[in-house]
C-alpha positions in Angstrom: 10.2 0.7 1.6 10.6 3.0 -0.8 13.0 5.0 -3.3 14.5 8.1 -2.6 14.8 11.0 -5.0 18.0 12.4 -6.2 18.7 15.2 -3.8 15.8 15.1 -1.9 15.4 15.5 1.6 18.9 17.0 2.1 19.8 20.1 3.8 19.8 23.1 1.3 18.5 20.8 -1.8 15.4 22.8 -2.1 15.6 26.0 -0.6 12.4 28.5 0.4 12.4 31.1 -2.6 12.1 35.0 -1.4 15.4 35.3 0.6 13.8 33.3 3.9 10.0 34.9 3.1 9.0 32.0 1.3 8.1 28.5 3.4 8.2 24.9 1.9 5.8 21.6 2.1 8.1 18.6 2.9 6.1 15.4 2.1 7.2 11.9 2.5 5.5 9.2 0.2 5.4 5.8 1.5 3.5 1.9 0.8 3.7 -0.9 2.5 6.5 -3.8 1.3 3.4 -6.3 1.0 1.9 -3.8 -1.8 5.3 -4.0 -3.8 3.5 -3.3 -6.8 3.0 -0.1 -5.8 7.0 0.4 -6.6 5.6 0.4 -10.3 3.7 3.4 -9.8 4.5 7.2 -9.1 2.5 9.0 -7.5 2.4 12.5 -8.3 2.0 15.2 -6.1 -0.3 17.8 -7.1 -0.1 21.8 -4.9 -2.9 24.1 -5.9 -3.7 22.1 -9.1 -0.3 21.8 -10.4 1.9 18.4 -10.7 4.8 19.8 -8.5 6.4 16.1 -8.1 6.4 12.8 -8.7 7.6 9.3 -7.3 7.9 7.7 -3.7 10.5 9.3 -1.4 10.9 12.6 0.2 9.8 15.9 -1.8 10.9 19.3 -0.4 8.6 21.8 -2.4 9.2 25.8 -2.2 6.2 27.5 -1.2 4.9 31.3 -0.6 3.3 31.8 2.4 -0.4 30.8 2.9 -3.0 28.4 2.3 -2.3 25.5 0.0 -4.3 22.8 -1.1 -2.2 19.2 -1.6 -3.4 16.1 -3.2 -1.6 12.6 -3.7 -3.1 9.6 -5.4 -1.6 6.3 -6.7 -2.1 5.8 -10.9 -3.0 2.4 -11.0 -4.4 -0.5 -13.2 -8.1 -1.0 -12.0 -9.0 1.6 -10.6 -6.9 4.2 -12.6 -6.5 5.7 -9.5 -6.1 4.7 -5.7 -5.2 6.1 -2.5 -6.8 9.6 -3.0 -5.5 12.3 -0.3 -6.8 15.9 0.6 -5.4 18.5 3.0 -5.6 22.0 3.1 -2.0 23.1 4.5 -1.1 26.3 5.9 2.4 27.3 5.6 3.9 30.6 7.5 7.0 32.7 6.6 10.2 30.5 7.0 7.9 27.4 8.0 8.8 24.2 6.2 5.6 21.8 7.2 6.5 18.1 7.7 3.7 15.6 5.9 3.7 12.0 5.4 1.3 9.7 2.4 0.8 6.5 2.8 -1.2 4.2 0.1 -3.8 2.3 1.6 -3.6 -1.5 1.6 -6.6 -2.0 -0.2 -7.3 -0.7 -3.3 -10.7 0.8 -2.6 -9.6 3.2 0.2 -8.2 6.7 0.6 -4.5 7.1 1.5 -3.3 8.8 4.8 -1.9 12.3 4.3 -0.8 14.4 7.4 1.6 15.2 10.6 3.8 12.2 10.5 3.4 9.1 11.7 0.4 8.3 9.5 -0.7 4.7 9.6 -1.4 2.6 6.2 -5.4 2.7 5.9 -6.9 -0.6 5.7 -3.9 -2.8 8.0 -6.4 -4.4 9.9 -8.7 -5.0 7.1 -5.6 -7.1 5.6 -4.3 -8.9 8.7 -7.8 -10.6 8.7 -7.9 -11.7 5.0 -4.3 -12.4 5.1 -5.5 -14.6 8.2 -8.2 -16.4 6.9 -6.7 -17.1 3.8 -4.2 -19.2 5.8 -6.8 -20.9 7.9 -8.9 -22.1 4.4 -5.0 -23.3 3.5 -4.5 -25.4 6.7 -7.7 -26.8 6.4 -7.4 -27.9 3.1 -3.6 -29.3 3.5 -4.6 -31.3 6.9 -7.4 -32.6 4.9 -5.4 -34.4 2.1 -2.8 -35.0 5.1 -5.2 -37.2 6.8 -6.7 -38.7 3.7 -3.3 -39.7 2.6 -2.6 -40.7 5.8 -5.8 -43.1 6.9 -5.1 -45.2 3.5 -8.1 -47.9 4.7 -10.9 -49.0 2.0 -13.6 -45.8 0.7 -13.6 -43.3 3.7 -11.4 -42.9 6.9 -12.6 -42.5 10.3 -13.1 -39.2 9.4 -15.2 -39.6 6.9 -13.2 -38.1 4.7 -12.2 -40.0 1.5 -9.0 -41.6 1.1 -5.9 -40.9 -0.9 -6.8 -44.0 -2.9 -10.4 -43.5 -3.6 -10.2 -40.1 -4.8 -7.4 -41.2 -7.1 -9.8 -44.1 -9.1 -12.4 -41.3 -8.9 -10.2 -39.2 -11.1 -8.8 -41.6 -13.0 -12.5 -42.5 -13.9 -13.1 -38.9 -15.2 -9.9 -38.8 -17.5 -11.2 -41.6 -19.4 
């Protein structure tokens, strides 16, 4: 679903700065294997202003103690940028906080940042597109399938022209 980072998310690979004083954000970028382009794109992950990472996977960052502002977005073709997430996270001596991103499905929205498990934003939005695409798809296919297969003179009992007649229609417009 997505790639990992080189020595990320194991034990001891990032450890809390200030002998055990310090805390760390642990954040988990995901997409959606539909959106595979998004495996062109790293986000970066920004902490108080400041690129801090970059790329899908699981980021452990070092932190001091206190309030921390984290924002994730998804550089992209049009719009440059997609997926925008906000959170204000509080981290506590010796706490390491456990977040999860996920780009949206649709270009247009925000992305989910929080307390994992965070749900893609705009799922249901896409099951219905993705569901009436394929409707407009069967239509159009049983359409030429009974066309083709009511053969007859002009029009079948459907009404619906035949195979034969749309074929001298189109002939007569390469000409």
């Amino acid at each position: 679903m997505y790639e990992q980072q080189p020595g990320a998310g194991q034990p001891g690979a990032y450890p809390p700065q200030g002998g055990g004083a310090g805390g760390a954000i642990a954040v988990t970028l995901k997409f959606n294997p539909i959106g595979f382009l998004f495996g062109l794109f790293k986000p970066p992950v920004e902490l108080n202003g400041q690129e801090v990472a970059k790329g899908w996977g699981r980021h452990v960052i070092p932190v001091q103690p206190g309030q921390h502002h984290l924002h994730i977005h998804v550089p992209y073709l049009l719009p440059p940028r997609i997926g925008n997430a906000d959170l204000a996270v509080p981290v506590a001596p010796g706490q390491t906080v456990e977040l999860e991103y996920r780009a949206p499905m649709i270009a247009f929205m925000n992305g989910a940042l929080g307390a994992p498990p965070q749900k893609y934003p705009g799922m249901a939005v896409s099951i219905v597109l993705l569901a009436i695409s394929l409707v407009i798809l069967l239509c159009v296919c049983g359409g030429f399938l009974v066309a083709a297969i009511s053969g007859g003179s002009g029009t079948s009992s459907t009404g619906l022209p035949a195979l034969h007649a749309v074929a001298t229609v189109a002939s007569g417009l390469l000409r």
